[in-house]
C-alpha positions in Angstrom: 83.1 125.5 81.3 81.6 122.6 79.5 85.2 121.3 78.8 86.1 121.2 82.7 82.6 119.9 83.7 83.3 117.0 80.9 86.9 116.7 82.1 85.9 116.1 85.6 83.1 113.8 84.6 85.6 111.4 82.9 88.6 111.6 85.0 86.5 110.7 88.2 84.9 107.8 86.0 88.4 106.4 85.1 90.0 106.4 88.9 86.6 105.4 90.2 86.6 102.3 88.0 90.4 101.7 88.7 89.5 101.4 92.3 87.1 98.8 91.7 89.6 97.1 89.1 91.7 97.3 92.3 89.6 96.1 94.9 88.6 93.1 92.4 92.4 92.1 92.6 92.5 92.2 96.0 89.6 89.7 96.0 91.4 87.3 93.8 94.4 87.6 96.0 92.3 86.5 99.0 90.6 83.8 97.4 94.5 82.5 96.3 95.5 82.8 99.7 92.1 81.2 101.1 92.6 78.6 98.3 96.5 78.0 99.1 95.2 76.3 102.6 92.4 74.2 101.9 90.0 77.0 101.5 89.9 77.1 105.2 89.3 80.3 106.8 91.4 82.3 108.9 88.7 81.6 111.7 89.5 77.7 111.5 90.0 75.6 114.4 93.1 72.9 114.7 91.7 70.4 117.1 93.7 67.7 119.0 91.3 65.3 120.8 91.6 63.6 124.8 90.2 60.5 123.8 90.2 58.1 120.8 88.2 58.7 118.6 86.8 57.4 115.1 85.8 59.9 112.5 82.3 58.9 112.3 82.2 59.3 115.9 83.2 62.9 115.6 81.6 63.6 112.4 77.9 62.2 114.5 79.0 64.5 117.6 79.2 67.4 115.2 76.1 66.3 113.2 73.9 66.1 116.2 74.7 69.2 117.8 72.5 72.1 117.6 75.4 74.9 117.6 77.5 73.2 115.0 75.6 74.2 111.7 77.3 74.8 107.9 80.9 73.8 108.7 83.1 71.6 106.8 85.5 69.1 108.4 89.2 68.6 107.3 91.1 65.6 108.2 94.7 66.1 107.0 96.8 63.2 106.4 99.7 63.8 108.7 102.2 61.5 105.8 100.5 63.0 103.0 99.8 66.3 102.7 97.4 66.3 99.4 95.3 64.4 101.0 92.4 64.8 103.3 89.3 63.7 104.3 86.2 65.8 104.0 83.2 66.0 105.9 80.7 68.4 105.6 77.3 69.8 107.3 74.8 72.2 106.3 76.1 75.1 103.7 79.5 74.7 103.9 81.9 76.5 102.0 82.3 75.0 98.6 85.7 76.0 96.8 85.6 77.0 93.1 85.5 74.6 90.6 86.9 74.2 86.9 84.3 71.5 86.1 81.8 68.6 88.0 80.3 69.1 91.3 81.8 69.3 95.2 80.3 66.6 98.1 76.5 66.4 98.4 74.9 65.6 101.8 74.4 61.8 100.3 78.1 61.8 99.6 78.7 61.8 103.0 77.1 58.7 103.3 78.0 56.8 100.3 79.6 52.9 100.8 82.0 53.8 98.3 85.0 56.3 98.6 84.3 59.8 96.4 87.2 62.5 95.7 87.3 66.1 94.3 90.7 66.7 93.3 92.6 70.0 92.4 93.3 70.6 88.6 96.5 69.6 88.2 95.0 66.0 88.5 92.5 66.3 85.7 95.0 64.8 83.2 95.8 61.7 85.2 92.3 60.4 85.6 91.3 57.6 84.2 88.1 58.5 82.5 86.3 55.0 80.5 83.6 56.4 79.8 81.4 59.4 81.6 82.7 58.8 85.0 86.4 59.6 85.7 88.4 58.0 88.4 91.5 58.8 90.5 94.3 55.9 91.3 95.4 55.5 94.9 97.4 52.8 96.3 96.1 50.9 93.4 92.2 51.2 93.6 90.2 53.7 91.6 88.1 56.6 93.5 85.3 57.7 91.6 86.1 61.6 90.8 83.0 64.2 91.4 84.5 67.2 90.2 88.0 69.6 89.8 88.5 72.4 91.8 90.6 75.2 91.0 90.4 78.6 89.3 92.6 80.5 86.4 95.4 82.4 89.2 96.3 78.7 90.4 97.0 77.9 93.9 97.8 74.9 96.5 94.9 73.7 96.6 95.3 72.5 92.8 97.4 70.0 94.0 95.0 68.8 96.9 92.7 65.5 97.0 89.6 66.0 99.0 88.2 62.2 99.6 84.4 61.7 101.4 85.1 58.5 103.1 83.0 55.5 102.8 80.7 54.6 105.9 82.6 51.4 106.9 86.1 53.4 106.6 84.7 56.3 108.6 83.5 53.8 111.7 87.6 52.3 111.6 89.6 54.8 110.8 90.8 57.2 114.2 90.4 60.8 113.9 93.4 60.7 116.0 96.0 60.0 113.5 95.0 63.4 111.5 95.1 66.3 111.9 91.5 68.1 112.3 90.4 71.5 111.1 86.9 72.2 111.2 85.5 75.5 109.8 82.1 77.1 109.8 80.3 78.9 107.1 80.5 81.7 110.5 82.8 82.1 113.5 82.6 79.1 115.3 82.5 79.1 119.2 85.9 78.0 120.8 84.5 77.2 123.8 81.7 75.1 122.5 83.8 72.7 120.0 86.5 72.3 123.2 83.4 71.1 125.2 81.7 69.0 122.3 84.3 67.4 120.9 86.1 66.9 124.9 89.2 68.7 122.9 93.1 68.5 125.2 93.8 71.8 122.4 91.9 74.0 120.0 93.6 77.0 118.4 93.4 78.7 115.5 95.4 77.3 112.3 98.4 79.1 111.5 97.5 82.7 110.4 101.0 83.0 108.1 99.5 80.9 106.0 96.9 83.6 104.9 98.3 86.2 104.9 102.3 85.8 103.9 105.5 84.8 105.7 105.4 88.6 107.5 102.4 87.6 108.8 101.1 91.4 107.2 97.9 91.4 105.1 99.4 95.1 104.0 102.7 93.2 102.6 100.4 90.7 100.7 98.6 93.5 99.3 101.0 96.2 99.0 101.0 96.4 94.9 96.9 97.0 95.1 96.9 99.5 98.2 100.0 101.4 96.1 97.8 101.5 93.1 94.7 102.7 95.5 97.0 105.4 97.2 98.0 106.4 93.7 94.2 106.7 92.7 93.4 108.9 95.6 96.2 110.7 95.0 95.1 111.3 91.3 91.5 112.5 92.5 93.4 115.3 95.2 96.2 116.3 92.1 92.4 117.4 90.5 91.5 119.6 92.8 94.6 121.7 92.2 94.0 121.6 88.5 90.2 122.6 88.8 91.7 125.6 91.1 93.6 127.0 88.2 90.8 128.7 86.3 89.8 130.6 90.0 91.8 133.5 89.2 89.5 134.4 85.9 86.2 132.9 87.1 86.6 135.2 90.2 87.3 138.4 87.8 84.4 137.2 86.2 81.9 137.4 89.0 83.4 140.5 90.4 83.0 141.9 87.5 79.4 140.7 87.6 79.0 142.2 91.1 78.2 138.8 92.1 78.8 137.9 95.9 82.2 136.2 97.1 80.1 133.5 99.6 77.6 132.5 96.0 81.0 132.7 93.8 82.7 129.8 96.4 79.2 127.9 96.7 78.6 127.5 92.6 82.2 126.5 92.1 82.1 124.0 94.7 78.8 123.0 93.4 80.0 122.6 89.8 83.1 120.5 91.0 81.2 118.4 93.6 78.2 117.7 91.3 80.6 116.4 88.2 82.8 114.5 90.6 80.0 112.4 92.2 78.5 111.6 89.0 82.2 110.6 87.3 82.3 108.6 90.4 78.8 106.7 90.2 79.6 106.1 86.4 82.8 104.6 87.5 81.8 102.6 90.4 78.9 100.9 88.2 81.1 100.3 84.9 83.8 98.4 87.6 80.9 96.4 89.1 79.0 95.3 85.5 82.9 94.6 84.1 84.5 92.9 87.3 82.8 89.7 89.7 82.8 91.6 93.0 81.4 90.2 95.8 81.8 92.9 98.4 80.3 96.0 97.8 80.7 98.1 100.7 84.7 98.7 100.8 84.5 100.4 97.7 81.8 102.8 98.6 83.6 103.2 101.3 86.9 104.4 99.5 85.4 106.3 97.2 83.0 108.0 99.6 86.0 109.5 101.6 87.4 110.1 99.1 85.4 112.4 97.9 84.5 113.5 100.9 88.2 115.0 101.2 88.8 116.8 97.9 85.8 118.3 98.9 87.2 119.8 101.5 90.1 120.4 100.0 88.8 122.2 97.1 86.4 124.2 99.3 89.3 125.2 101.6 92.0 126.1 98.7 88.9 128.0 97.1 88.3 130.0 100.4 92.3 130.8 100.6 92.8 131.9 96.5 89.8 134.2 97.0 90.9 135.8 100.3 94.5 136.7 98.9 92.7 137.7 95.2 90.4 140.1 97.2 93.3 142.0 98.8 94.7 142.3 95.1 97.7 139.7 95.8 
């Protein structure tokens, strides 16, 4: 008995912390697709404006507007795809970051021209002394910081640029294209009123998810390893069932009553099981950087939720047919 009890205890521990091993790669493949466009979300607009416009008039439109809080401003050069012009408001989302720092509120209003670049431009900057610089079309952009992270993505190869003030009040928003994201869901209806927008739509949702347009396809190596996980936790259900035949014997033997016999073997396996499963679920989180909880209590939960009653049920059915002598 103490074998099984330990058995179960360790078994549920190890495909517990596979899930969250499993969940955690599913992060990291999110944040890559996230980081492969910008690190835009999905919910990002693509604006086209009616009227000319400069950027600092639509970056002061934005500003001054109570319903336009935390979002982050992308102008995309239409000739140049690394490049685009940032503008930000509140908390925006800030993307990771191999070293340095990403735009500060007083960036944003800087007379000089300020760049975060992706990693695979940390070996061309020209660094003199403390302060590295970027070249472009032959004039040196102070650098703030690299973004980036150990998978890689697209947006390695991307220059963010904070425009100077004098730039900003020339340059037309009109010859870019806009995205503009918020740290929440931003109101469609709102930014086509504010901004006096001909189009607003959401940017191309392909580009998060995969060619297939399927989030299951872009995931399908961690949901095969999660339905091989669950599977693992039902395949020990019909191992714990095999002792039933003796441990019945045993209680009948015992004169002990059919309806206690199910309850203290259901106990025994439900009681090890959870606790496998809590040791699991908090060795995943102290190993692995999660940052949403909730889907893997989730998982696990119905999880064991189901060999429950599984285990309950075959329990029920094995003692019916060993009570008529079968």
């Amino acid at each position: 008995m103490v074998k099984k009890n330990l058995w179960l205890v360790l078994s549920a521990a190890l495909l517990a912390f596979l899930s969250v091993m499993l969940f955690f790669k599913i992060q990291e493949r999110n944040l890559t697709i996230k980081l492969n466009n910008h690190n835009l979300s999905e919910d990002a607009y693509a604006i086209t404006l009616k009227d000319r416009m400069t950027i600092e008039q639509l970056d002061n439109k934005l500003q001054n507007s109570s319903k336009t809080d935390d979002i982050q401003v992308h102008y995309q050069d239409k000739k140049r795809k690394n490049i685009t012009y940032f503008y930000g408001i509140g908390n925006f989302s800030v993307p990771p970051l191999v070293k340095g720092n990403f735009f500060a509120a007083a960036d944003f209003q800087s007379q000089v021209d300020v760049a975060v670049v992706g990693q695979s431009f940390e070996k061309k900057l020209y660094t003199p002394k403390d302060q590295s610089y970027l070249k472009i079309d032959n004039r040196y952009i102070p650098v703030l910081g690299v973004m980036g992270n150990h998978r890689g993505s697209d947006l390695d190869k991307q220059i963010f640029i904070s425009l100077n003030e004098k730039q900003r009040s020339s340059m037309l928003a009109n010859d870019f294209r806009i995205v503009i994201d918020g740290k929440r869901s931003l109101n469609k209806k709102t930014l086509k009123n504010l901004l006096n927008a001909s189009d607003i739509r959401y940017i191309n949702h392909k580009h998060f998810l995969i060619q297939q347009d399927s989030w299951a396809v872009a995931h399908w190596e961690e949901l095969l390893g999660l339905a091989l996980v669950a599977l693992a936790f039902f395949s020990g259900v019909f191992i714990c069932l095999l002792p039933v035949r003796k441990h019945y014997l045993e209680a009948v033997f015992l004169k002990k009553d059919v309806k206690k016999f199910i309850f203290d073997e259901w106990q025994s396996f439900a009681l090890f099981n959870a606790l496998g499963i809590v040791f699991g679920i908090i060795a995943g989180l102290l190993v692995f950087d999660i940052t949403t909880y909730v889907i893997i209590f989730v998982f696990n939960i119905v999880v064991y939720l189901l060999i429950n009653c599984l285990y309950v049920a075959m329990l029920k059915k094995q003692t019916e047919k060993l009570g008529k002598g079968d």
